[in-house]
C-alpha positions as YAML, in Angstrom:
chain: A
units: angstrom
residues:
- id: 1
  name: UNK
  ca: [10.15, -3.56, 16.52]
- id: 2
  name: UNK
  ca: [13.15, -4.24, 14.39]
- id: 3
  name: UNK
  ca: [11.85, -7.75, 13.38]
- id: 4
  name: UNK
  ca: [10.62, -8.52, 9.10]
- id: 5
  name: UNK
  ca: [7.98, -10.69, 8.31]
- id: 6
  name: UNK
  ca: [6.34, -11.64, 5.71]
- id: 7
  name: UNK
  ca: [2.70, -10.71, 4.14]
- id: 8
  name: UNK
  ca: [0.72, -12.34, 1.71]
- id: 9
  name: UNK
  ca: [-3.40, -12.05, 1.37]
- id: 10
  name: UNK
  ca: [-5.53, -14.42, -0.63]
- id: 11
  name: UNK
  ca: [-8.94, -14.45, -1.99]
- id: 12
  name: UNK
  ca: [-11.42, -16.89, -4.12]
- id: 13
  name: UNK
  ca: [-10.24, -16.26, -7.84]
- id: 14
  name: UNK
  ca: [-12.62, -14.36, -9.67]
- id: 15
  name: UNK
  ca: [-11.28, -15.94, -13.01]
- id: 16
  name: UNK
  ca: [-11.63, -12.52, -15.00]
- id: 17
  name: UNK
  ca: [-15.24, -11.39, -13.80]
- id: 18
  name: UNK
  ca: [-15.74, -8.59, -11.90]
- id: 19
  name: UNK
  ca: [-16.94, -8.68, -8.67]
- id: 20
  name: UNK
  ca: [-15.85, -7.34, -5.08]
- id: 21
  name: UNK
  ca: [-13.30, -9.28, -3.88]
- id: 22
  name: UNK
  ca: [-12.95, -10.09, 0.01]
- id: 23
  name: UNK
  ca: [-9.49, -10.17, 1.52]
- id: 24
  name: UNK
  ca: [-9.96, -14.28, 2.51]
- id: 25
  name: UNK
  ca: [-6.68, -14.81, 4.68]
- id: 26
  name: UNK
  ca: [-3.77, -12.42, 5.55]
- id: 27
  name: UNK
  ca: [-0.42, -14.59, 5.93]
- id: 28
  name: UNK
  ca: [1.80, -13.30, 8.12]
- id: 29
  name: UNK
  ca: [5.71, -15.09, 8.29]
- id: 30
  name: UNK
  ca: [7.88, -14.58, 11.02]
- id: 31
  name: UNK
  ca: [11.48, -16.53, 11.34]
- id: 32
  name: UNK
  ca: [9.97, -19.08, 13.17]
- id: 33
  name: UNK
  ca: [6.26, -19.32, 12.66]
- id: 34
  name: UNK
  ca: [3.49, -18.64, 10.17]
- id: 35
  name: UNK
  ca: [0.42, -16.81, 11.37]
- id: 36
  name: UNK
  ca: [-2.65, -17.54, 8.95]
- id: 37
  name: UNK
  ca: [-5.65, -14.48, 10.17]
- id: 38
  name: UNK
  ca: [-9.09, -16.21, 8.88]
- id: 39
  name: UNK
  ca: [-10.63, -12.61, 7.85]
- id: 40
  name: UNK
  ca: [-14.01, -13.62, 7.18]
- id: 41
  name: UNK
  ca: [-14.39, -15.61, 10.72]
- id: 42
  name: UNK
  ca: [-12.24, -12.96, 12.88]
- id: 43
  name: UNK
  ca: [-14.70, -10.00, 11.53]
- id: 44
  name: UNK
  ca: [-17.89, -12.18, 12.02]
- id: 45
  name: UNK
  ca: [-16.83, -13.00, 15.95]
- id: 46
  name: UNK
  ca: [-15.92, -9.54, 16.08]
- id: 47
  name: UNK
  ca: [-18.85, -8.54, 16.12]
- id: 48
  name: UNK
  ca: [-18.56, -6.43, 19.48]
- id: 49
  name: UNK
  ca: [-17.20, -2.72, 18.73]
- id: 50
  name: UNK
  ca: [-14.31, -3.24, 21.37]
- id: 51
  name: UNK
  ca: [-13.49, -6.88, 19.58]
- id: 52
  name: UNK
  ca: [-13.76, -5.16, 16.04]
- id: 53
  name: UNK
  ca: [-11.58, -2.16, 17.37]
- id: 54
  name: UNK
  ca: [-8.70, -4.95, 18.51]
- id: 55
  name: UNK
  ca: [-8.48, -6.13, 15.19]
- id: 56
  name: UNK
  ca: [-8.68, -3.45, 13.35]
- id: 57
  name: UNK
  ca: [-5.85, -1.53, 15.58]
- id: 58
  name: UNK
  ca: [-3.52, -4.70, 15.07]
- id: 59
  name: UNK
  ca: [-4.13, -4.73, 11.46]
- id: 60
  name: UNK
  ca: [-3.43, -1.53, 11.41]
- id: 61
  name: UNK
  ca: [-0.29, -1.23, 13.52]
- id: 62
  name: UNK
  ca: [1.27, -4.07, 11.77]
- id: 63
  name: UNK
  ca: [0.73, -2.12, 8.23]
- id: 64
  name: UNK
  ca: [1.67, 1.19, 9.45]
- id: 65
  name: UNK
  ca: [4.83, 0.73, 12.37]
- id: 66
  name: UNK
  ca: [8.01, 1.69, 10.63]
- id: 67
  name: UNK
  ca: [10.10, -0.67, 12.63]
- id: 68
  name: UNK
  ca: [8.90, -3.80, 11.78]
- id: 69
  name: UNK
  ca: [10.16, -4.94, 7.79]
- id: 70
  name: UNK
  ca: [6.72, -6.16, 5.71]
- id: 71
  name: UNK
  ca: [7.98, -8.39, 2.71]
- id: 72
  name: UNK
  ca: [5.54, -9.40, 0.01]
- id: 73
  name: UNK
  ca: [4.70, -9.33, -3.63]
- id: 74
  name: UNK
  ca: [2.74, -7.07, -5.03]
- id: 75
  name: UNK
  ca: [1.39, -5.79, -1.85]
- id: 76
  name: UNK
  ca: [-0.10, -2.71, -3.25]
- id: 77
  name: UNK
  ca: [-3.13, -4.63, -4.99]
- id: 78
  name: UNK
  ca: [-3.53, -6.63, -1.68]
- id: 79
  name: UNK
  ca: [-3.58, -3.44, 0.43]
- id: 80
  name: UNK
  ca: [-6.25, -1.80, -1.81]
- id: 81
  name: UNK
  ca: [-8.27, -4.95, -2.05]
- id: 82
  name: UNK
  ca: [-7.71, -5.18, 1.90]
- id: 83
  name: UNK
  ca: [-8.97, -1.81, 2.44]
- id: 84
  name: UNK
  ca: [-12.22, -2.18, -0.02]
- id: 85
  name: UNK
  ca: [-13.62, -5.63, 1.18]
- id: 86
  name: UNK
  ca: [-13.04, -3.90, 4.72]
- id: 87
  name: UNK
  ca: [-13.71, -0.21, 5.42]
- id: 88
  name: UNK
  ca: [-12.60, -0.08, 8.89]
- id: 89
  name: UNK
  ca: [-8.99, -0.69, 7.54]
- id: 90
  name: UNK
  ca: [-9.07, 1.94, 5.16]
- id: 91
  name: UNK
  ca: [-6.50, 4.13, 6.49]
- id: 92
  name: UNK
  ca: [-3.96, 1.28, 6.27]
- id: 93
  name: UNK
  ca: [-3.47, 1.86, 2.50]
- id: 94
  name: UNK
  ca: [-3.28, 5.59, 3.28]
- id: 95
  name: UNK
  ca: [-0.87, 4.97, 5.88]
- id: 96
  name: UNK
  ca: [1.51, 1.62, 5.14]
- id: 97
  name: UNK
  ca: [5.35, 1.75, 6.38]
- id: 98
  name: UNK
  ca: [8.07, -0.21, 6.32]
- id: 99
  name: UNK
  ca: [6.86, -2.22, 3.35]
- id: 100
  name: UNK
  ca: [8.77, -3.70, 0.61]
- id: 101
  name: UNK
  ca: [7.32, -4.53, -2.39]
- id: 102
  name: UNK
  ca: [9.36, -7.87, -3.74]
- id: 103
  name: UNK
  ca: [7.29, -6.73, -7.31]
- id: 104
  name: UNK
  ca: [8.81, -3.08, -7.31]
- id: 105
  name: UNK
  ca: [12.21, -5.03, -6.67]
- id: 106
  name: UNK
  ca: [11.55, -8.04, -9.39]
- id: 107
  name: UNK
  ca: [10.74, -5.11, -11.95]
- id: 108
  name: UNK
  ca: [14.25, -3.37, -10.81]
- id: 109
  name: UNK
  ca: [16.42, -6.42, -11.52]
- id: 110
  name: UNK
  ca: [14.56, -8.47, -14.66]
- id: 111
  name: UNK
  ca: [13.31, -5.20, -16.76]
- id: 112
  name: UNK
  ca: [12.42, -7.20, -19.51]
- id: 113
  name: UNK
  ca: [9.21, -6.67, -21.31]
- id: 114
  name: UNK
  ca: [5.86, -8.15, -20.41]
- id: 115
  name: UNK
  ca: [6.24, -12.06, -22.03]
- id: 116
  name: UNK
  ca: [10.07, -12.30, -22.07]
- id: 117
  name: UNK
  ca: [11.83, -15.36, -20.92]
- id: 118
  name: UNK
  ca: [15.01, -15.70, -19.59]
- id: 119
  name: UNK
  ca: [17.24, -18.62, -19.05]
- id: 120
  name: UNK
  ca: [19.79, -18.30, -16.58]
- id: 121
  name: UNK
  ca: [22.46, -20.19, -16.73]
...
């Protein structure tokens, strides 16, 4: 509680074509230590309800507590994609608190349009 960390989620690039996307890796940054969360391999040896249930409730927890600070970029698209590849974290989307959105924030302080470059000095 009290504490910020960081998020980030990656995926195989799709390169343009459509096709479901699967949440790869959730990053999670603390002040000291990255955590990297192999999705893929924690769901497959959860394969026990209570094991599944573990992760799912930490997921969860860390997306929803109001008193711990999530930083990331463009964390919206990485929620939704989050909660389609995996339906048992639906509700996190639904749910999320205590997140800031470093893309809500870039958009606040560079408005420029889409293509724009800027050169500061």
């Amino acid at each position: 509680a009290g504490g910020v960390v960081g998020i980030d989620m990656e995926w195989r690039p799709t390169f343009g074509v459509l096709t479901n996307t699967r949440v790869s890796v959730i990053q999670i940054a603390m002040k000291d230590c990255v955590y990297l969360l192999d999705l893929p391999q924690l769901v497959k040896q959860s394969e026990s309800e209570c094991r599944r249930a573990e992760l799912t409730h930490f997921i969860q927890t860390l997306f929803t507590d109001q008193t711990i600070t999530k930083l990331g970029y463009a964390t919206a698209g990485d929620l939704q994609t989050l909660s389609t590849a995996y339906p048992m974290l639906k509700d996190v989307v639904q749910f999320t608190a205590g997140v800031l959105d470093l893309l809500n924030v870039h958009k606040e302080v560079c408005p420029w349009p889409a293509g724009h470059i800027s050169y500061l000095d």
